[in-house]
C-alpha positions in Angstrom: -2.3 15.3 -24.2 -3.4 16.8 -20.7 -7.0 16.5 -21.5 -6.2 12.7 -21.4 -3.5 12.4 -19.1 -6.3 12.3 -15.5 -8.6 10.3 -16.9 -9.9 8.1 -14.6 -12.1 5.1 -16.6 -14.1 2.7 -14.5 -14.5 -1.2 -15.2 -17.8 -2.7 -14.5 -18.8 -6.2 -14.3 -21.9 -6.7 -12.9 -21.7 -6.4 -9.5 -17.7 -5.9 -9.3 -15.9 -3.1 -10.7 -12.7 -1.3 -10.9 -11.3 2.2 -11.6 -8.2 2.5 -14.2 -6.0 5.4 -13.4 -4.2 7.2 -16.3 -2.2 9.7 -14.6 1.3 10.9 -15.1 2.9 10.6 -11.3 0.5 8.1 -10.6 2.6 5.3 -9.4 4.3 6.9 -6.9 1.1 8.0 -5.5 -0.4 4.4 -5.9 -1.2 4.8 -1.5 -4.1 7.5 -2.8 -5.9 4.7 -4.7 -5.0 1.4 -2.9 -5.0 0.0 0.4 -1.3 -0.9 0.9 -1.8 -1.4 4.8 -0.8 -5.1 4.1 1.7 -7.6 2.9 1.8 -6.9 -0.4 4.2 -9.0 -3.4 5.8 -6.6 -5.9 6.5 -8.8 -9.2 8.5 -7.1 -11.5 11.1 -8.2 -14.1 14.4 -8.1 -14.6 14.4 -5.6 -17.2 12.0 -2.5 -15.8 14.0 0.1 -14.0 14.2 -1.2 -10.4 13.6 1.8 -9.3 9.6 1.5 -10.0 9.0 -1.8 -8.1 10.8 -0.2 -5.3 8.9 3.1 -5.4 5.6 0.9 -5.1 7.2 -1.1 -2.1 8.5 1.9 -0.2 4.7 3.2 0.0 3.8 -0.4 1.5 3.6 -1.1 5.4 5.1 -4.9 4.3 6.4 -5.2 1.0 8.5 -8.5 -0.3 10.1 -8.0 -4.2 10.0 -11.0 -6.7 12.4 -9.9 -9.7 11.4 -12.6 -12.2 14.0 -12.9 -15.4 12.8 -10.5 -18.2 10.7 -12.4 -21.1 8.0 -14.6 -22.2 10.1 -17.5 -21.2 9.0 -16.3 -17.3 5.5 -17.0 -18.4 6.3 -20.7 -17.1 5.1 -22.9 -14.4 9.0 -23.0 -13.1 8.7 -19.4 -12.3 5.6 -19.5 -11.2 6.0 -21.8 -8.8 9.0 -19.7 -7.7 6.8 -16.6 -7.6 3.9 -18.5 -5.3 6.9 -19.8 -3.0 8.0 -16.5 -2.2 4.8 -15.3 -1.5 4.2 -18.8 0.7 7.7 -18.0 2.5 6.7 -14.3 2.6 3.5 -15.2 4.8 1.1 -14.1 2.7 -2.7 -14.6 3.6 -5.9 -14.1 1.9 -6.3 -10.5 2.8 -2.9 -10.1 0.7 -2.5 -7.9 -2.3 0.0 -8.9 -5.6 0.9 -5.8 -7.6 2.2 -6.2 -11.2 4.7 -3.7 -12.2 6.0 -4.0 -15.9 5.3 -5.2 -18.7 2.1 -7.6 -19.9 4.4 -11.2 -18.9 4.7 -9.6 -15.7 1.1 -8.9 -15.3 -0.1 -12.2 -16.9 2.0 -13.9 -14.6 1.7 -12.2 -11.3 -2.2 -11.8 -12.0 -2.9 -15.7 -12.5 -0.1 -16.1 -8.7 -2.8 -14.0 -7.2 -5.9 -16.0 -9.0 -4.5 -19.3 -7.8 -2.7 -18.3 -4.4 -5.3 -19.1 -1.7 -8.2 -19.5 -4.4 -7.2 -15.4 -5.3 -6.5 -13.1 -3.8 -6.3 -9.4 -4.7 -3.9 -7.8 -7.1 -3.3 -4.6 -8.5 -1.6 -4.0 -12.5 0.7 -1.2 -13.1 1.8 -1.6 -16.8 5.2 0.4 -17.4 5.2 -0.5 -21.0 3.3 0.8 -24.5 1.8 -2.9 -25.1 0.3 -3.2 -21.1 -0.8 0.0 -21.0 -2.8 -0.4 -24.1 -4.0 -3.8 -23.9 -3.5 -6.7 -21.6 -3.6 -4.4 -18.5 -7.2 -4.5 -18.1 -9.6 -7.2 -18.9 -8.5 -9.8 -16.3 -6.9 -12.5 -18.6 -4.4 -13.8 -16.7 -1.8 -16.8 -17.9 1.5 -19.0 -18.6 2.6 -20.9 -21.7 3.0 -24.5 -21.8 5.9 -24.9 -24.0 5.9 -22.8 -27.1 1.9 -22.4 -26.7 1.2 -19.3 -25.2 -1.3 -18.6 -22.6 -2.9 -21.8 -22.5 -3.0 -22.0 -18.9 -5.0 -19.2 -17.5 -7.6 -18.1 -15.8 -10.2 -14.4 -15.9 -8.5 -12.9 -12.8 -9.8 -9.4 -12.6 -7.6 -6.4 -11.3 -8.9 -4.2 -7.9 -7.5 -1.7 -10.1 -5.0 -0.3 -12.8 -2.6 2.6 -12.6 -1.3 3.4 -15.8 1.2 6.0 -15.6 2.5 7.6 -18.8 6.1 8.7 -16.9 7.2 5.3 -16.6 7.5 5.3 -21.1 10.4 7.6 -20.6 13.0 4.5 -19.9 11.2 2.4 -22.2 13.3 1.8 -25.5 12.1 3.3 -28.6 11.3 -0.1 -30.3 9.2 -1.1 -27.4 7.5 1.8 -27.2 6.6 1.5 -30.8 5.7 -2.2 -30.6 2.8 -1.2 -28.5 1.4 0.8 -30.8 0.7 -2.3 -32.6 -2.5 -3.0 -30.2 -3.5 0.5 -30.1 -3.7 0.0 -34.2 -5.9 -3.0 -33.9 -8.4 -1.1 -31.5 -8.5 1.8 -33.7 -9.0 -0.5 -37.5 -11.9 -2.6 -35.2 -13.6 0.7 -33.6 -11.7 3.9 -33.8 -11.3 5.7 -37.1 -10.3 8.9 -35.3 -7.9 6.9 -33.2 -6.5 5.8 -36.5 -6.5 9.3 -37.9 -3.4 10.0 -35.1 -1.3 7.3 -36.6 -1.6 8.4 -40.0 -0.9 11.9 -39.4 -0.8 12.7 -35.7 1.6 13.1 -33.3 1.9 10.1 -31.8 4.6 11.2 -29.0 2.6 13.9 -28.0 -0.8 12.5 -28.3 0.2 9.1 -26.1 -2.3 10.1 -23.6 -5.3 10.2 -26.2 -4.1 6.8 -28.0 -3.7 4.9 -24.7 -7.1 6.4 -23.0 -8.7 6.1 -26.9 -8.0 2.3 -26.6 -8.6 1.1 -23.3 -11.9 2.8 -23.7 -12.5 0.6 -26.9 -11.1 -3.0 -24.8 -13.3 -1.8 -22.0 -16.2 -1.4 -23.9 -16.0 -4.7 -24.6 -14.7 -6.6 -22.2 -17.7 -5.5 -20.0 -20.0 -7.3 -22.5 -18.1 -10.1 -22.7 -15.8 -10.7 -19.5 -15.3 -14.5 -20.7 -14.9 -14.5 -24.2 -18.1 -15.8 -25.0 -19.0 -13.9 -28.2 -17.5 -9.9 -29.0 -14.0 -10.3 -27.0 -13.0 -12.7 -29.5 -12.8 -9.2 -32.0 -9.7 -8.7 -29.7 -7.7 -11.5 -31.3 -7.9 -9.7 -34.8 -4.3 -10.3 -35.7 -3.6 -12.4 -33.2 -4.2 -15.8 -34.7 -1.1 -15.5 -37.6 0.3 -12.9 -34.8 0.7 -16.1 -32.8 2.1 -17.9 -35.0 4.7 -16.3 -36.7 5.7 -15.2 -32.7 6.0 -19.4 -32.7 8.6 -19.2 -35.4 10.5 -15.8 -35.1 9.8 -14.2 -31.7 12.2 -13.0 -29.5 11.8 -15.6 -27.0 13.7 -17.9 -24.6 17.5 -18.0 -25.4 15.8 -16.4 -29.2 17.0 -13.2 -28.8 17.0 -11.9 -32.7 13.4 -11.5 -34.2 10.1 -10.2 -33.7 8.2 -8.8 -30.1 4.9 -9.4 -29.6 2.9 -6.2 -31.0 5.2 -6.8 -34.5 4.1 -10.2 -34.7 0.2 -8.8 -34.3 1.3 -5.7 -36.6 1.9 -8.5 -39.4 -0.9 -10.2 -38.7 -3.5 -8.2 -39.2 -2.5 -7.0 -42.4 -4.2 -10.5 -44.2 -7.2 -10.2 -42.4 -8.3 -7.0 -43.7 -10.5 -7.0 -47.0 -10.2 -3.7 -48.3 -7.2 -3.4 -50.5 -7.0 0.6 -49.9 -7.4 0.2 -46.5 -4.6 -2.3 -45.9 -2.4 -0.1 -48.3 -3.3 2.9 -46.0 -2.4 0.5 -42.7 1.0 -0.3 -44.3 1.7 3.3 -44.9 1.2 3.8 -41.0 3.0 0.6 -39.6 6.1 2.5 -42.2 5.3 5.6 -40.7 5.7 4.3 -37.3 8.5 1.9 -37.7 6.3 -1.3 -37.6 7.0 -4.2 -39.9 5.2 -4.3 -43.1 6.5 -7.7 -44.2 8.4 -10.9 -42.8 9.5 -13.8 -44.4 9.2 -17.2 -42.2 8.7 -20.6 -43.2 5.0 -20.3 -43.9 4.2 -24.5 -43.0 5.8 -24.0 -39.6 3.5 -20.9 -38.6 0.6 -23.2 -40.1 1.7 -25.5 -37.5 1.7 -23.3 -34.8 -1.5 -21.8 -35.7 -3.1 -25.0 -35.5 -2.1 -24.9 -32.1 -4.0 -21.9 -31.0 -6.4 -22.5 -28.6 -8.7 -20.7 -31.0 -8.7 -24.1 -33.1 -10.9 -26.2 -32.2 -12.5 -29.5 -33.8 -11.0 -28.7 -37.5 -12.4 -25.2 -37.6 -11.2 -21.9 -36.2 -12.7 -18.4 -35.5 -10.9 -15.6 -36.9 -11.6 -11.9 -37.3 -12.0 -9.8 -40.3 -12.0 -5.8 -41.1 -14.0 -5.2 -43.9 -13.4 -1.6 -43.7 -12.1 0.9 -41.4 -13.7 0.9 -37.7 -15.9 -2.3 -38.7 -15.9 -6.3 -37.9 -16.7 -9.5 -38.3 -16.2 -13.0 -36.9 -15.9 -15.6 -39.4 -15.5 -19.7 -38.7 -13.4 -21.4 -41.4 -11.8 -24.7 -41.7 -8.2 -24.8 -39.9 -7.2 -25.6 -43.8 -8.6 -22.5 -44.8 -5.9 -20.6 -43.1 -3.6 -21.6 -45.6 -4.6 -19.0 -48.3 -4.6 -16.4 -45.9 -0.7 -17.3 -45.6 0.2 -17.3 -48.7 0.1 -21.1 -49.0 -0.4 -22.4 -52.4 -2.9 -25.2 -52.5 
């Protein structure tokens, strides 16, 4: 793990780029990587420790703390407009900084505040869970949800820069933890078969530092050949499009608090869109290995529903992404009705 744990990865995009800090300790030294000589807003949520928001604050010469309510149901234009009002009320100009501190609703959130505020202004990401860390840290999608759609109001909003500090996993609960994975899974089946060599007989406690460093190297990667989802960043949503869906229909969200997070929704769907039969045996032995979901049951016509939704669906067809084999891709357009099979759906 200490091999990993000090890497320092750098972003570039054309003529911008930005360094992504994986170091345990890193947080509270956050003033040897960022100008903080400024107001800065620290959003964080209601359920991260308070006692990382506050560590980032005490470093700051002017430091205002916006607790949003812990959730995707904060990924809302209510609470976003209370987030850019308390940064109105706190004074905050266009040399300001936002820094993100929690999970990936906290960073989508407080990274599309700073991407609007002013016409953007800087922010900072400091994921303190498995699923940030891994994945929607970087990349500089930013968002809310209208309703039960999610992320449909967004914009590409990249980070000055991203500390990722493995420490912070300590308070995270054990289910959390593992429902990060799920991402680090994906990046592994598209790209990584020695990443996916850990999860089926590694030691994924002690080898955190390599899975998260493994797959922000893989998002990276591609993200700088396709910052806007143009063409390869839509490999990314492998999973995600009956992922979505079933999140629709059983997530834990709003006043839902019984059902399914995020990275198990993804876990799940993935599992259809991979061709080889021994290879999708082999992932199920892994997701049971690592106390993912192997199997759900939901009413199947209500995920269609929600699929059909996606902002991936467009004009009757939709894009999804298929693993032929391990560490290997495609991108295939079928008809929206052609989801149905992959459901389950009899015709």
């Amino acid at each position: 793990m200490s091999e990993f744990i000090g890497t320092k990865l750098t972003m570039n995009l054309g003529e911008r780029s930005y360094d992504i800090i994986v170091k345990s300790g890193s947080l509270e030294n956050l003033y040897q990587f960022a100008r903080l000589d400024r107001r800065v807003a620290v959003v964080t949520d209601s359920g991260v420790p308070a006692q990382y928001a506050q560590m980032v604050a005490d470093q700051c010469k002017d430091a205002h703390i916006i607790t949003v309510p812990q959730g995707e149901a904060s990924k809302s234009f209510k609470i976003l407009e209370s987030v850019l009002r308390q940064m109105l009320e706190f004074g905050m100009g266009r040399g300001d900084l936002v820094i993100a501190v929690g999970g990936g609703v906290v960073g989508d959130l407080a990274g599309f505040a700073a991407s609007i505020y002013m016409r953007g202004i800087d922010f900072i990401n400091c994921p303190t869970t498995t699923l940030s860390m891994i994945d929607s840290s970087i990349g500089g999608k930013t968002a809310v949800d209208l309703g039960d759609t999610k992320n449909i109001v967004g914009a590409f909003w990249q980070p000055k820069l991203v500390i990722v500090d493995p420490d912070t996993l300590a308070t995270l609960p054990r289910r959390h933890f593992i429902n990060g994975l799920a991402e680090a899974v994906k990046a592994s089946l598209l790209a990584d078969p020695e990443l996916f060599a850990i999860f089926e007989s590694g030691d994924v406690d002690a080898q955190i530092g390599e899975i998260i460093c493994r797959s922000l190297r893989f998002k990276k990667n591609i993200v700088e050949q396709d910052e806007t989802e143009r063409g390869m960043r839509k490999a990314l949503n492998f999973g995600h499009t009956i992922g979505h869906g079933i999140e629709a229909v059983k997530g834990i969200k709003g006043r839902r608090t019984v059902g399914l997070f995020h990275g198990e929704c993804v876990a799940l769907g993935m599992l259809p869109m991979i061709e080889s039969k021994a290879l999708q045996k082999r992932v199920r032995a892994v997701y049971r290995r690592l106390g993912l979901p192997t199997r759900t049951t939901y009413d199947k016509e209500k995920v269609l529903a929600e699929m059909l939704h996606d902002k991936k669906a467009q004009g009757g067809s939709i894009t999804i992404i298929k693993v032929p084999g391990l560490g290997c891709w495609r991108a295939e357009t079928i008809p929206v009705e052609g989801l149905r099979p992959l459901l389950g759906i009899e015709e």
